[in-house]
PDBQT receptor file of N, H, CA, C and O in Angstrom, charges set to zero:
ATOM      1  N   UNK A   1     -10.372  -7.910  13.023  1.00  0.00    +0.000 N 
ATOM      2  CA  UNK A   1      -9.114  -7.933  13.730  1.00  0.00    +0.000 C 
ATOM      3  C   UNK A   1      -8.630  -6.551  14.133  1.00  0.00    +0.000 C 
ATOM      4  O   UNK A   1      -7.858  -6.534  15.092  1.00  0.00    +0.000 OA
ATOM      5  N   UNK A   2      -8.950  -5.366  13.560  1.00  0.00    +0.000 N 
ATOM      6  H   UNK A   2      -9.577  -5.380  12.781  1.00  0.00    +0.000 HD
ATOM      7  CA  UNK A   2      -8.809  -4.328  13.573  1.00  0.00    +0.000 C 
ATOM      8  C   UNK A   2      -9.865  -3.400  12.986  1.00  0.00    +0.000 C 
ATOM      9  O   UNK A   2     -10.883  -3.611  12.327  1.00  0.00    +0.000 OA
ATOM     10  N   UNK A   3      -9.199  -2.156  13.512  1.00  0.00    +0.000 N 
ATOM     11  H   UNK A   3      -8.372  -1.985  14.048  1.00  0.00    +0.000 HD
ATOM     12  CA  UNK A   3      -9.629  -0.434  12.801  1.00  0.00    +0.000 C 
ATOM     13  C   UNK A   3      -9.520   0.241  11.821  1.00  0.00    +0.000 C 
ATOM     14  O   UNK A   3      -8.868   1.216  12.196  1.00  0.00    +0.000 OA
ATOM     15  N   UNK A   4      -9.667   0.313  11.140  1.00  0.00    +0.000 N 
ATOM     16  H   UNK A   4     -10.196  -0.479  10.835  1.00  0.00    +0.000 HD
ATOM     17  CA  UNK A   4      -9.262   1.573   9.895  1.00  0.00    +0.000 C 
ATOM     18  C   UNK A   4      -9.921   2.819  10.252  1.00  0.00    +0.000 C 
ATOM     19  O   UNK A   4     -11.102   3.159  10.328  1.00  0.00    +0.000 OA
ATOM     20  N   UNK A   5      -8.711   3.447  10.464  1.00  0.00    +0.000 N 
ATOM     21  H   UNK A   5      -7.752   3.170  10.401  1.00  0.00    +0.000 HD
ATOM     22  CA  UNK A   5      -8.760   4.744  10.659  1.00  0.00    +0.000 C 
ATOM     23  C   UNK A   5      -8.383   5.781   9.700  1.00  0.00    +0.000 C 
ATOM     24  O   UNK A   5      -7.580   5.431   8.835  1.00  0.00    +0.000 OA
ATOM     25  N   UNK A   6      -8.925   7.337   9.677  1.00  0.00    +0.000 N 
ATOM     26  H   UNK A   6      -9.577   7.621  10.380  1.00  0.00    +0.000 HD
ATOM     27  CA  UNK A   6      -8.429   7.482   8.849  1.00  0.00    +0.000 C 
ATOM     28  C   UNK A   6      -7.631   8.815   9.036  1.00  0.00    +0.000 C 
ATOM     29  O   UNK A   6      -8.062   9.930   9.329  1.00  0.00    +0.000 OA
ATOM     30  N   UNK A   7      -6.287   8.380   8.774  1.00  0.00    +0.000 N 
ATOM     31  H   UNK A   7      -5.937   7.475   8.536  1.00  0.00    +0.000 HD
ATOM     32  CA  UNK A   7      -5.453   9.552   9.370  1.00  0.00    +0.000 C 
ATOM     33  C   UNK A   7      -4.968  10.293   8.922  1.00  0.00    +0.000 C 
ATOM     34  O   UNK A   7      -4.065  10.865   9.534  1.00  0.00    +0.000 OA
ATOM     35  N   UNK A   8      -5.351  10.710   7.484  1.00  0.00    +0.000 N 
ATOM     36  H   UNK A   8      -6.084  10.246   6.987  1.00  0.00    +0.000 HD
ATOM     37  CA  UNK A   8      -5.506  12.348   6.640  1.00  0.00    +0.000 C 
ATOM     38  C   UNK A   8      -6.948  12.459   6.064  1.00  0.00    +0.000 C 
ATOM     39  O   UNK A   8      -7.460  11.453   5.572  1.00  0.00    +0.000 OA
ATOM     40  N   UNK A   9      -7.559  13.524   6.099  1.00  0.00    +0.000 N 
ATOM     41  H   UNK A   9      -7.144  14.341   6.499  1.00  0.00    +0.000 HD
ATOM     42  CA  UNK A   9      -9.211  13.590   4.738  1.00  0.00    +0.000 C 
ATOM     43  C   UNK A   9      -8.453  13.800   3.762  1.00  0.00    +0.000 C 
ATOM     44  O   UNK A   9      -7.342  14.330   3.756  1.00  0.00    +0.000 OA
ATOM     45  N   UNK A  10      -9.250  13.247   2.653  1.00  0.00    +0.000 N 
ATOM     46  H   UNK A  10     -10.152  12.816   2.658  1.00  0.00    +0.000 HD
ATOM     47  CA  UNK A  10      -8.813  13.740   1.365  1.00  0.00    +0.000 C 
ATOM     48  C   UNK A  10      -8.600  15.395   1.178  1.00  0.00    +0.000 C 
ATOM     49  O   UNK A  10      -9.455  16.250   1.408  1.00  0.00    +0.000 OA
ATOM     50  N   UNK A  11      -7.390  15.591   0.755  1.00  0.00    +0.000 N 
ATOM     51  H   UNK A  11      -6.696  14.896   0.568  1.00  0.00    +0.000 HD
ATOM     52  CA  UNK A  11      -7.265  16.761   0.000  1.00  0.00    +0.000 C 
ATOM     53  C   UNK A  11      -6.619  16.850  -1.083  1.00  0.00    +0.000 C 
ATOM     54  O   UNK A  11      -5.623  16.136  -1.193  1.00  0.00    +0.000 OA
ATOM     55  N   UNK A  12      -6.957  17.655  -2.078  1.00  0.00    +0.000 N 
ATOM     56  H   UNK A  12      -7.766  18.235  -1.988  1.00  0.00    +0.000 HD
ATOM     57  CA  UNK A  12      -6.792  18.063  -3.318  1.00  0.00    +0.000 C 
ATOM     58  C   UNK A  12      -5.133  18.999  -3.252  1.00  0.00    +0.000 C 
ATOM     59  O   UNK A  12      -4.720  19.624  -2.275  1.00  0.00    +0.000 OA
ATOM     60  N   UNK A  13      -4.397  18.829  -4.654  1.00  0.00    +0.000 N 
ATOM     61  H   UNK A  13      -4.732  18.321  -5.448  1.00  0.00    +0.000 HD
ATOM     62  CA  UNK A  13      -3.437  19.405  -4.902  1.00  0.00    +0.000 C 
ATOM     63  C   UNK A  13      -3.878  19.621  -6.240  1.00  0.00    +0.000 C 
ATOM     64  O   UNK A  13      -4.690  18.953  -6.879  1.00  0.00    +0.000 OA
ATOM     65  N   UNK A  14      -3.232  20.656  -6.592  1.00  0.00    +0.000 N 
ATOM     66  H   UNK A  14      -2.572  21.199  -6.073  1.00  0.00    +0.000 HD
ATOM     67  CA  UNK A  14      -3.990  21.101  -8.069  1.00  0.00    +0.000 C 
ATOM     68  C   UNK A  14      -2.458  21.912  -8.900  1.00  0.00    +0.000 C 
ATOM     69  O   UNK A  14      -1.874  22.887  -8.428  1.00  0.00    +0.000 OA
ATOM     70  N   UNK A  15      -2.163  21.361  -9.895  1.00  0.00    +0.000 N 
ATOM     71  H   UNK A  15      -2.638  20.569 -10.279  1.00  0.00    +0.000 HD
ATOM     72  CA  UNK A  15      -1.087  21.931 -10.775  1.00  0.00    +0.000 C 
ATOM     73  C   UNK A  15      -1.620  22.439 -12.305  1.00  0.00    +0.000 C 
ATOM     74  O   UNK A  15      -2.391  21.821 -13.040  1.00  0.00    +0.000 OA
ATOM     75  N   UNK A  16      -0.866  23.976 -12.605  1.00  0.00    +0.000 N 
ATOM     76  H   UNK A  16      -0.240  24.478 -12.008  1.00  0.00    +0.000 HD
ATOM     77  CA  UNK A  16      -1.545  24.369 -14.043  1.00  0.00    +0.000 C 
ATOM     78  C   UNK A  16      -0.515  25.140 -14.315  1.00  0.00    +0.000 C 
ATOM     79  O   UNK A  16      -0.053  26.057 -13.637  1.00  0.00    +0.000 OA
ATOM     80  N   UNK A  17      -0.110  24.655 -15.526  1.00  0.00    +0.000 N 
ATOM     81  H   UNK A  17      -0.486  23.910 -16.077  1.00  0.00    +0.000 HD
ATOM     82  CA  UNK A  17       0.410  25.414 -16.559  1.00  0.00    +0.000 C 
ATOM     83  C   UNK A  17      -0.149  26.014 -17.609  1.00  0.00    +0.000 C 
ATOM     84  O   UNK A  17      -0.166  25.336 -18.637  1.00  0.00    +0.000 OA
ATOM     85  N   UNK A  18      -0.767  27.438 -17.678  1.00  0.00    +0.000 N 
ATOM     86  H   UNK A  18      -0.753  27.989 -16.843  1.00  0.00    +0.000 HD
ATOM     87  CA  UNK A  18      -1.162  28.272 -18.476  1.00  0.00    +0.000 C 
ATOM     88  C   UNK A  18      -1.098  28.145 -20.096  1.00  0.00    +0.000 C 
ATOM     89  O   UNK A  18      -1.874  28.175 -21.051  1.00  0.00    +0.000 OA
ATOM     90  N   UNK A  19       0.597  27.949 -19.778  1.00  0.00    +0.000 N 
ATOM     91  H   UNK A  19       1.227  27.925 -19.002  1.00  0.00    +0.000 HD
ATOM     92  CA  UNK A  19       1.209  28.095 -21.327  1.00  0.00    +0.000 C 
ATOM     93  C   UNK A  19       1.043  27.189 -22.110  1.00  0.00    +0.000 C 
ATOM     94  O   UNK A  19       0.896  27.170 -23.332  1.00  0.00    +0.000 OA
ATOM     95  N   UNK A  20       1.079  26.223 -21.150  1.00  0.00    +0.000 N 
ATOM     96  H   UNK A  20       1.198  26.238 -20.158  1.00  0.00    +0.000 HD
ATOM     97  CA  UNK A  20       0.945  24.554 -22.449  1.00  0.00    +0.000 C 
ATOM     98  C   UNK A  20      -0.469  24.232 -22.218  1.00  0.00    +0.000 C 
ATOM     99  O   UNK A  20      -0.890  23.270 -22.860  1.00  0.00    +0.000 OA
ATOM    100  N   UNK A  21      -1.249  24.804 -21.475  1.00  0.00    +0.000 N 
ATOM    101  H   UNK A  21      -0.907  25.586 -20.954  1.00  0.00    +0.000 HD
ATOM    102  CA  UNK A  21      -3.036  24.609 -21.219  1.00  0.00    +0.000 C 
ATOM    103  C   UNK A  21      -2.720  23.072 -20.574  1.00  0.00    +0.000 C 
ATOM    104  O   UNK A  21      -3.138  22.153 -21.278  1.00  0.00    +0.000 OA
ATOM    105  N   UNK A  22      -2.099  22.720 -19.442  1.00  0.00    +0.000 N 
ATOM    106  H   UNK A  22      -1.759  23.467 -18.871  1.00  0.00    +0.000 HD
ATOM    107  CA  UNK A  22      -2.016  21.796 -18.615  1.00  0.00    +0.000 C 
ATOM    108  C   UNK A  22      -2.795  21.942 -17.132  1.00  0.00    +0.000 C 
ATOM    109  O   UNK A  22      -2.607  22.875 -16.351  1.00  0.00    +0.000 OA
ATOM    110  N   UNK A  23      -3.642  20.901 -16.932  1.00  0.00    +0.000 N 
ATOM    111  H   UNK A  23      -3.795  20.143 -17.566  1.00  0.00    +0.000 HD
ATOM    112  CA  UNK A  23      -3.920  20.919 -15.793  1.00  0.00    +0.000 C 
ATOM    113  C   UNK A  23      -3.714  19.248 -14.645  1.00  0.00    +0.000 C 
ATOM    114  O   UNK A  23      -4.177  18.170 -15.019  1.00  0.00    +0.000 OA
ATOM    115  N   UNK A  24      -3.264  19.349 -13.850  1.00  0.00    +0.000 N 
ATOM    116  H   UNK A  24      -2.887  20.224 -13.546  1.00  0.00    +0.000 HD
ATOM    117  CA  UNK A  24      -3.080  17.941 -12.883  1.00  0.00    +0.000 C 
ATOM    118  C   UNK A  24      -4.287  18.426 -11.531  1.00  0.00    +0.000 C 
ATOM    119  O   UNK A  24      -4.330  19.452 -10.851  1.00  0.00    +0.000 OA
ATOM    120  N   UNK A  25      -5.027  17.396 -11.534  1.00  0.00    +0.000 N 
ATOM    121  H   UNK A  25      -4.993  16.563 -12.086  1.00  0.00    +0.000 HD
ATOM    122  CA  UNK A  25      -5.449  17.321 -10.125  1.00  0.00    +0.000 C 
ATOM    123  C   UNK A  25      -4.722  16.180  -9.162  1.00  0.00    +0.000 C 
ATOM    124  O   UNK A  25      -4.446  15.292  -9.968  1.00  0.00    +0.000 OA
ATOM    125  N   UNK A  26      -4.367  15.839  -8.131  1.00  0.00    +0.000 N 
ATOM    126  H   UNK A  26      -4.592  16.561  -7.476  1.00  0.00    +0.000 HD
ATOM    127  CA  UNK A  26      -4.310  14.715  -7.412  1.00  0.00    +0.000 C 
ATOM    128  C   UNK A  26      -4.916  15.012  -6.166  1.00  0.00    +0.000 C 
ATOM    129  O   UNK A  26      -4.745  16.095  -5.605  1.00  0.00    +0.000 OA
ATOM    130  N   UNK A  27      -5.989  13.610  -5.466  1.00  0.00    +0.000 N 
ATOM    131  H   UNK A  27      -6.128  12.731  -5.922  1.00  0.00    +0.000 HD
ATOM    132  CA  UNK A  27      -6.418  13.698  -4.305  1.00  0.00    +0.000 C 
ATOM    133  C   UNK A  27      -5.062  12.243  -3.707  1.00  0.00    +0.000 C 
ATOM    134  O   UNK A  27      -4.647  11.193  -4.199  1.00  0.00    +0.000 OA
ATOM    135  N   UNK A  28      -4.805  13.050  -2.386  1.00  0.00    +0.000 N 
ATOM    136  H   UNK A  28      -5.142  13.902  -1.987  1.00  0.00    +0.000 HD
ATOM    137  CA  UNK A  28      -4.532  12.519  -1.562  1.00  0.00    +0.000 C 
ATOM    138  C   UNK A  28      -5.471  12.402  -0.244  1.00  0.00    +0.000 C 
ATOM    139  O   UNK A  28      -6.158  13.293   0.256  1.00  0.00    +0.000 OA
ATOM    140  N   UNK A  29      -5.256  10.600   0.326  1.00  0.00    +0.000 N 
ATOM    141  H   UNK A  29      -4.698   9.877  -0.080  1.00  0.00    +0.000 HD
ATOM    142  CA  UNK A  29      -5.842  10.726   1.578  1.00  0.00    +0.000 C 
ATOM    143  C   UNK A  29      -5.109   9.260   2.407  1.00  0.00    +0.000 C 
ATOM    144  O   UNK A  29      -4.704   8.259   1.816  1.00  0.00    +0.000 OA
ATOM    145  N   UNK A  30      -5.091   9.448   3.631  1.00  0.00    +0.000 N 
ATOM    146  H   UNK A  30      -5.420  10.261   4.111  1.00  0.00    +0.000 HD
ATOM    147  CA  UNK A  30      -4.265   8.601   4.565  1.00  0.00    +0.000 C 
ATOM    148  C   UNK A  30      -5.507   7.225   5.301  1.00  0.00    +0.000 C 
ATOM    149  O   UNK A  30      -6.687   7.301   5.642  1.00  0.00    +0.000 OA
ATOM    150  N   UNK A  31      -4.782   6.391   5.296  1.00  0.00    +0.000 N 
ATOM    151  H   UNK A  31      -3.823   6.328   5.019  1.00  0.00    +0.000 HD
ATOM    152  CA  UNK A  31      -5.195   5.493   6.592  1.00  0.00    +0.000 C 
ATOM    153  C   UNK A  31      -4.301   4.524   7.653  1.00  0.00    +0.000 C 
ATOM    154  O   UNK A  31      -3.371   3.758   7.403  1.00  0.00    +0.000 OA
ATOM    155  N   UNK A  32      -4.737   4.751   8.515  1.00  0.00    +0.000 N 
ATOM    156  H   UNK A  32      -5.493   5.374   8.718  1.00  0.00    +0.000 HD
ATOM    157  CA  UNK A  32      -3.728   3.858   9.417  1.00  0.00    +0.000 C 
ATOM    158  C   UNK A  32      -4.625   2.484  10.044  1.00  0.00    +0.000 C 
ATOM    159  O   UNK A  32      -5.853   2.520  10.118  1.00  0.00    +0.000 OA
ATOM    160  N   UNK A  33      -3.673   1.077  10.550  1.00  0.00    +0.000 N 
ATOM    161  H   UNK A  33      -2.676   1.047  10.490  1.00  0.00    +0.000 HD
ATOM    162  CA  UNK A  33      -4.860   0.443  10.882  1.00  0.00    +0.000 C 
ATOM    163  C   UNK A  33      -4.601   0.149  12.456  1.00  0.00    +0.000 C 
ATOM    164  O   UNK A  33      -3.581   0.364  13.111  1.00  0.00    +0.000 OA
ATOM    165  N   UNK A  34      -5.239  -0.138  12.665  1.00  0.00    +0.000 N 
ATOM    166  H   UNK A  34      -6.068  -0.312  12.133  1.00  0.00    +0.000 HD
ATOM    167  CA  UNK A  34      -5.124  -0.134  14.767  1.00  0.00    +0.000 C 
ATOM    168  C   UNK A  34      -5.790  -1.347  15.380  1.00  0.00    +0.000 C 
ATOM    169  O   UNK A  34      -6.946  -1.442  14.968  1.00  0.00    +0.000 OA
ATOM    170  N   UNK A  35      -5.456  -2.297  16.216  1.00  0.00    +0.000 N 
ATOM    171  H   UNK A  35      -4.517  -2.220  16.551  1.00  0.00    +0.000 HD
ATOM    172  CA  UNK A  35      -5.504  -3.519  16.444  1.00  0.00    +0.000 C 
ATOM    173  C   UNK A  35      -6.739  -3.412  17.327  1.00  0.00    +0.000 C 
ATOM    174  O   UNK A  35      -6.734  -2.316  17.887  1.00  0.00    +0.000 OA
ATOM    175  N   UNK A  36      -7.969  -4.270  17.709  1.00  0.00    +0.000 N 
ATOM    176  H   UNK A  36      -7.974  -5.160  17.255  1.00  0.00    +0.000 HD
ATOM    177  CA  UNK A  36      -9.009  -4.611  18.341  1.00  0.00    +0.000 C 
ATOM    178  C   UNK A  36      -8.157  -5.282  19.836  1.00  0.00    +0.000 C 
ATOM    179  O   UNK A  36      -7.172  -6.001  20.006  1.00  0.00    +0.000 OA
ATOM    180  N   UNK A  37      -9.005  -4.695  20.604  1.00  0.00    +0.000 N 
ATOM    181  H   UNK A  37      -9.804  -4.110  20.465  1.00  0.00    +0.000 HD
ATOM    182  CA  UNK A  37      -8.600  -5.834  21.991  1.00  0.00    +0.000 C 
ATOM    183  C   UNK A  37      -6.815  -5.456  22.459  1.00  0.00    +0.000 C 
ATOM    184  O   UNK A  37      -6.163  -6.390  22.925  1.00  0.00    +0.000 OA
ATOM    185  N   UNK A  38      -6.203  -4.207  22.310  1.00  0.00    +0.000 N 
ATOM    186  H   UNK A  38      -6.733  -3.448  21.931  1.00  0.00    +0.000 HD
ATOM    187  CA  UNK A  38      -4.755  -4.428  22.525  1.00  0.00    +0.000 C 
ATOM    188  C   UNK A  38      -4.005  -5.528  21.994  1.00  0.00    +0.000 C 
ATOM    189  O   UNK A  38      -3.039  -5.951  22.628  1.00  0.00    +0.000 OA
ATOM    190  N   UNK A  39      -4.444  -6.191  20.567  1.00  0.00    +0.000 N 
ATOM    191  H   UNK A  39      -5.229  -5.846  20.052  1.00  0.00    +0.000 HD
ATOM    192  CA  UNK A  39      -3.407  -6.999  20.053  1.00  0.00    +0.000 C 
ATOM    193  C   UNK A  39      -4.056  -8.255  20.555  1.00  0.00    +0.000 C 
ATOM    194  O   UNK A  39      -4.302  -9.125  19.719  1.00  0.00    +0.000 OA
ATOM    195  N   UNK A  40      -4.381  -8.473  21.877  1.00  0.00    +0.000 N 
ATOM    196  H   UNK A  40      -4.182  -7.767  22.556  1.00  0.00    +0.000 HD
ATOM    197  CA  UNK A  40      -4.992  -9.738  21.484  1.00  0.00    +0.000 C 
ATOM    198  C   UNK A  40      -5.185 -10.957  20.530  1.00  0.00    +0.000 C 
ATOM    199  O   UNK A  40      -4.959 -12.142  20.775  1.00  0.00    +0.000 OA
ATOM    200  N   UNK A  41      -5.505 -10.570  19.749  1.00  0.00    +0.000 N 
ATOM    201  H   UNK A  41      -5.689  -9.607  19.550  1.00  0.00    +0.000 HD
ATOM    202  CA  UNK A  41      -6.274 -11.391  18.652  1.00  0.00    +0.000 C 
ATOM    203  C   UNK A  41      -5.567 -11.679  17.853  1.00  0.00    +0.000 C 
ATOM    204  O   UNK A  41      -5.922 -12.427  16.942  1.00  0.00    +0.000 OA
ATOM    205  N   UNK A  42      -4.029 -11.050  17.961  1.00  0.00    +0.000 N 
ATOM    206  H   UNK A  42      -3.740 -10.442  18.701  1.00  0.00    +0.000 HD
ATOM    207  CA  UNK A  42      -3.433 -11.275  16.524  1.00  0.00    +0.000 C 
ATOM    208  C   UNK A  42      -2.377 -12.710  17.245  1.00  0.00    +0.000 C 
ATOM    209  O   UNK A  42      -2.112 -13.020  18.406  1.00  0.00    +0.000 OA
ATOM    210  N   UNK A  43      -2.037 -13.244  16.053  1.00  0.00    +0.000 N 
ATOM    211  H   UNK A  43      -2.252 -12.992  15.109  1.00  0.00    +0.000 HD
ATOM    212  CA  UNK A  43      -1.436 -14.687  16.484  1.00  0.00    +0.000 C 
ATOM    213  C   UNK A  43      -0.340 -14.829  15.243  1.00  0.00    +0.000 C 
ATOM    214  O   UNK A  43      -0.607 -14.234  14.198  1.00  0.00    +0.000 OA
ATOM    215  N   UNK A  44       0.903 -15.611  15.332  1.00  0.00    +0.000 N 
ATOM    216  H   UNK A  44       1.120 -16.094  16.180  1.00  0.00    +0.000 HD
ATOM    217  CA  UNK A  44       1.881 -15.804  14.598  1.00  0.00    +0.000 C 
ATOM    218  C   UNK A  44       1.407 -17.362  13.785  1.00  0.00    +0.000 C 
ATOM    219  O   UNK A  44       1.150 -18.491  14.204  1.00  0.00    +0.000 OA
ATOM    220  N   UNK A  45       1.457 -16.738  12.465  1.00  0.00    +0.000 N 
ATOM    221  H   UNK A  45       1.667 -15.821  12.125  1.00  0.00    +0.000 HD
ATOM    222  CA  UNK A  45       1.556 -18.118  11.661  1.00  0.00    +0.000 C 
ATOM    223  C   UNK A  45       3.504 -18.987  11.091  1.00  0.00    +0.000 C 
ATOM    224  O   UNK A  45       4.189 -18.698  10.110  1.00  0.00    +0.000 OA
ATOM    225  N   UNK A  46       3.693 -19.686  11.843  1.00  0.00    +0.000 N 
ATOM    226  H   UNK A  46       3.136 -19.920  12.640  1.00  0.00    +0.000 HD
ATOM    227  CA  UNK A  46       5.260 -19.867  11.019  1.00  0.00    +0.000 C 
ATOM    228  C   UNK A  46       5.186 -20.881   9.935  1.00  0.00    +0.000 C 
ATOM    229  O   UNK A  46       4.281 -21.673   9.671  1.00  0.00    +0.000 OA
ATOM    230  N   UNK A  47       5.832 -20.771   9.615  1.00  0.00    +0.000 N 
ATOM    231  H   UNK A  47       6.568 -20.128   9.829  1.00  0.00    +0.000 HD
ATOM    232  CA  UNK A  47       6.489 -21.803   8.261  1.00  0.00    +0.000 C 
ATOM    233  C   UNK A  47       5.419 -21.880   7.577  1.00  0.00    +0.000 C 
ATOM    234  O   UNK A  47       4.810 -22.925   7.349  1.00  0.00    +0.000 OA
ATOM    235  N   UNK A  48       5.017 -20.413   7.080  1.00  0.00    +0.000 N 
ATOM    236  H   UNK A  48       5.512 -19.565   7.265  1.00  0.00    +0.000 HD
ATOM    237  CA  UNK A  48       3.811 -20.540   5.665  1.00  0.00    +0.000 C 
ATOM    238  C   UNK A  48       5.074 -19.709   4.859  1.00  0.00    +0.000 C 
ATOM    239  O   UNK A  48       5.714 -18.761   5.313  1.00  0.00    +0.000 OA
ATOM    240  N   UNK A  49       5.283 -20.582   3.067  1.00  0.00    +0.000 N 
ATOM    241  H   UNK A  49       4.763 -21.352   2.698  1.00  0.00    +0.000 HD
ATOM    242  CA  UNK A  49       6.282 -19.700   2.789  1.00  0.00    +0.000 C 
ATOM    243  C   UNK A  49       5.060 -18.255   2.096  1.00  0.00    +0.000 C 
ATOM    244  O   UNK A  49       3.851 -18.064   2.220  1.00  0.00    +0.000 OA
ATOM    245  N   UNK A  50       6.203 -17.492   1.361  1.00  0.00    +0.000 N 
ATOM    246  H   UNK A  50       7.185 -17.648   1.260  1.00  0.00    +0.000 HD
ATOM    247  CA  UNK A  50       5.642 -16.061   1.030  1.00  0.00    +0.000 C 
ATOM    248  C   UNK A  50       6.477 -15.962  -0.425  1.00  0.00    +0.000 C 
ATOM    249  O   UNK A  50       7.694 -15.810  -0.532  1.00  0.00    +0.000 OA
ATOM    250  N   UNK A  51       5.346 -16.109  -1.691  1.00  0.00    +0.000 N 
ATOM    251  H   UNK A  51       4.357 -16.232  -1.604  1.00  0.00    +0.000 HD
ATOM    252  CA  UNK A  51       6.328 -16.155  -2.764  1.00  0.00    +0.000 C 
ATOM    253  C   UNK A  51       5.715 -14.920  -3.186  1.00  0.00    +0.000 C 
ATOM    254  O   UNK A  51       4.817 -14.455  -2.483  1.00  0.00    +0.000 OA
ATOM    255  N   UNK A  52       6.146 -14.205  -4.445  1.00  0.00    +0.000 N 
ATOM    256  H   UNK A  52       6.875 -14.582  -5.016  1.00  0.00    +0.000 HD
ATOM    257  CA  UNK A  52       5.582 -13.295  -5.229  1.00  0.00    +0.000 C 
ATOM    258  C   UNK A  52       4.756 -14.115  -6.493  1.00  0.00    +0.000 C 
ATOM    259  O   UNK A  52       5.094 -15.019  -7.258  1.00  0.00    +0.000 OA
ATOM    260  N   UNK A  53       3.361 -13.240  -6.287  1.00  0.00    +0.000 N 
ATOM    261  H   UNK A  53       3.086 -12.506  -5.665  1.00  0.00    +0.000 HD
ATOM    262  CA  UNK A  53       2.319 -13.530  -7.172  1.00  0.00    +0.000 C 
ATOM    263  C   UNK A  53       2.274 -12.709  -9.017  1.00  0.00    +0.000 C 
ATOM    264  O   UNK A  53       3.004 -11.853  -9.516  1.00  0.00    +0.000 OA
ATOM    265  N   UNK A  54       1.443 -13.236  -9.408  1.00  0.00    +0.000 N 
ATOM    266  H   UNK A  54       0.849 -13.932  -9.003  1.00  0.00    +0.000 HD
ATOM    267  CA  UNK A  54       1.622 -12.119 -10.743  1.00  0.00    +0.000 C 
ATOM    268  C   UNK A  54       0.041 -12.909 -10.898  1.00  0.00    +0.000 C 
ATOM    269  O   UNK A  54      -0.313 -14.080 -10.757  1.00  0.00    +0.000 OA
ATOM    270  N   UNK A  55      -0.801 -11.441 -11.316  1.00  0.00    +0.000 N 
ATOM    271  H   UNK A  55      -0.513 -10.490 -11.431  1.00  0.00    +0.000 HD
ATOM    272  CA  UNK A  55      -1.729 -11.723 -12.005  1.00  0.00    +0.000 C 
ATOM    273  C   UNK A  55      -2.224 -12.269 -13.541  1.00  0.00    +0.000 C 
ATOM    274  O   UNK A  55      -1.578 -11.629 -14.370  1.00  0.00    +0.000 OA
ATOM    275  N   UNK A  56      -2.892 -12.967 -14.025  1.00  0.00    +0.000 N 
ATOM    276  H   UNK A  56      -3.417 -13.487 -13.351  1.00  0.00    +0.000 HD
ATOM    277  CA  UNK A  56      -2.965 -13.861 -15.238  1.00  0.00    +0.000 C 
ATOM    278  C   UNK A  56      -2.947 -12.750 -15.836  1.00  0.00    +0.000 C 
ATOM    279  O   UNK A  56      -3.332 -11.664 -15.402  1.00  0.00    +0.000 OA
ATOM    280  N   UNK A  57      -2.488 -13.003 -16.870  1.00  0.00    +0.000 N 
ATOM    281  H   UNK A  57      -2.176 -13.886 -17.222  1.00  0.00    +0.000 HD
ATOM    282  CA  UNK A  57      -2.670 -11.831 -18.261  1.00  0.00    +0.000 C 
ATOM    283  C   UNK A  57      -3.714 -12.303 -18.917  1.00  0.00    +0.000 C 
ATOM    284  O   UNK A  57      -3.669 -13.370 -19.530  1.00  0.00    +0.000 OA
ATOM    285  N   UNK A  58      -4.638 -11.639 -18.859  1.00  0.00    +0.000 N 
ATOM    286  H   UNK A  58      -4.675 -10.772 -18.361  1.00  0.00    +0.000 HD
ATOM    287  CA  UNK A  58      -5.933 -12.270 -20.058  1.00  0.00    +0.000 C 
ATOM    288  C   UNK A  58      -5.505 -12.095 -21.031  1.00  0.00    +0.000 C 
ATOM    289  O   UNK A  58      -4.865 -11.126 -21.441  1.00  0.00    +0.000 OA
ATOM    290  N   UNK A  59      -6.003 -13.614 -21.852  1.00  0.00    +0.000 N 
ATOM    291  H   UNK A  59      -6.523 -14.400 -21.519  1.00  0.00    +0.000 HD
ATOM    292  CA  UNK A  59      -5.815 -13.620 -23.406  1.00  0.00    +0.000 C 
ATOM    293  C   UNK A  59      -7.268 -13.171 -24.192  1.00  0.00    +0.000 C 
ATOM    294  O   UNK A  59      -8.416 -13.464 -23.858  1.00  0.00    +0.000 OA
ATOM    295  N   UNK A  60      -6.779 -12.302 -25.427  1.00  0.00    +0.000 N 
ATOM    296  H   UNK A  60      -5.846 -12.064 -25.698  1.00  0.00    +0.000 HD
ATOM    297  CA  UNK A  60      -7.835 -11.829 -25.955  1.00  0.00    +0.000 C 
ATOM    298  C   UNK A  60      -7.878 -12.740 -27.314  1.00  0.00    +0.000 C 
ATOM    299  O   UNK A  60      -6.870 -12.547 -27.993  1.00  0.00    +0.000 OA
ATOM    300  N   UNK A  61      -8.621 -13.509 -27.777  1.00  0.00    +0.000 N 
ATOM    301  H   UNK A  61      -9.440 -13.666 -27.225  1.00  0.00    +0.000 HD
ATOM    302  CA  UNK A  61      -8.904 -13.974 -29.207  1.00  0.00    +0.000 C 
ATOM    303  C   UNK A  61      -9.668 -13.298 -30.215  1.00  0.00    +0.000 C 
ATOM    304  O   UNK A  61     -10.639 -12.933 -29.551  1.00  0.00    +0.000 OA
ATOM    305  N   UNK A  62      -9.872 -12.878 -31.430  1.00  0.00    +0.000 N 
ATOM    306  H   UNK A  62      -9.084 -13.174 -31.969  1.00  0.00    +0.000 HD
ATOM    307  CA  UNK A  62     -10.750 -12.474 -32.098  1.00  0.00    +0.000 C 
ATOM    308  C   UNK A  62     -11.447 -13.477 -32.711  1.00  0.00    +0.000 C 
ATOM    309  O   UNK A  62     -10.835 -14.353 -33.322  1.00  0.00    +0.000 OA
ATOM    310  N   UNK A  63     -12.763 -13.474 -32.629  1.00  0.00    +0.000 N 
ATOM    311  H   UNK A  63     -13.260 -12.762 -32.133  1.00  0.00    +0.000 HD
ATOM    312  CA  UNK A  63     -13.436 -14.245 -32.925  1.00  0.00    +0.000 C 
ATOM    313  C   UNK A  63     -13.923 -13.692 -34.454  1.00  0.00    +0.000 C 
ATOM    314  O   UNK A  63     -14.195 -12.509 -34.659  1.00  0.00    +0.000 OA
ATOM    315  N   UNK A  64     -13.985 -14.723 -35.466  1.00  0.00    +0.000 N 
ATOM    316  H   UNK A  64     -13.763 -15.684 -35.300  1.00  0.00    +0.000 HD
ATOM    317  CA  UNK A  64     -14.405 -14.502 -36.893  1.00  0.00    +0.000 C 
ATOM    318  C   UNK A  64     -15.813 -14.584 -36.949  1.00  0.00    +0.000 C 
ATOM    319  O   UNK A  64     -16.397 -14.435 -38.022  1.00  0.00    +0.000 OA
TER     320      UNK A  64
């Protein structure tokens, strides 16, 4: 239906504190998505409702 583009490269940010011997890396990187055909293709679905999901919590048993 679309593009993924990608509209930052990854780059690195890097934080250090000497004193407490701390270090943070974080990579950041962007994408944007962009429609095939000028939109074309995309179509309206109505009256589907939209609830909020929650994933199962796995149960753990110990087995004897």
């Amino acid at each position: 239906m679309g593009y993924l583009v990608t509209e930052q490269l990854p780059t690195t940010e890097d934080f250090r504190d000497p004193e407490r011997d701390i270090r943070h890396l974080k990579i950041t990187e962007r994408y944007a998505i962009a429609p095939k055909y000028e939109g074309q293709a995309i179509g309206v679905i109505k009256e589907v409702p939209v609830v909020k999901t929650y994933d199962i919590v796995p149960v753990y048993t110990k087995e004897i």
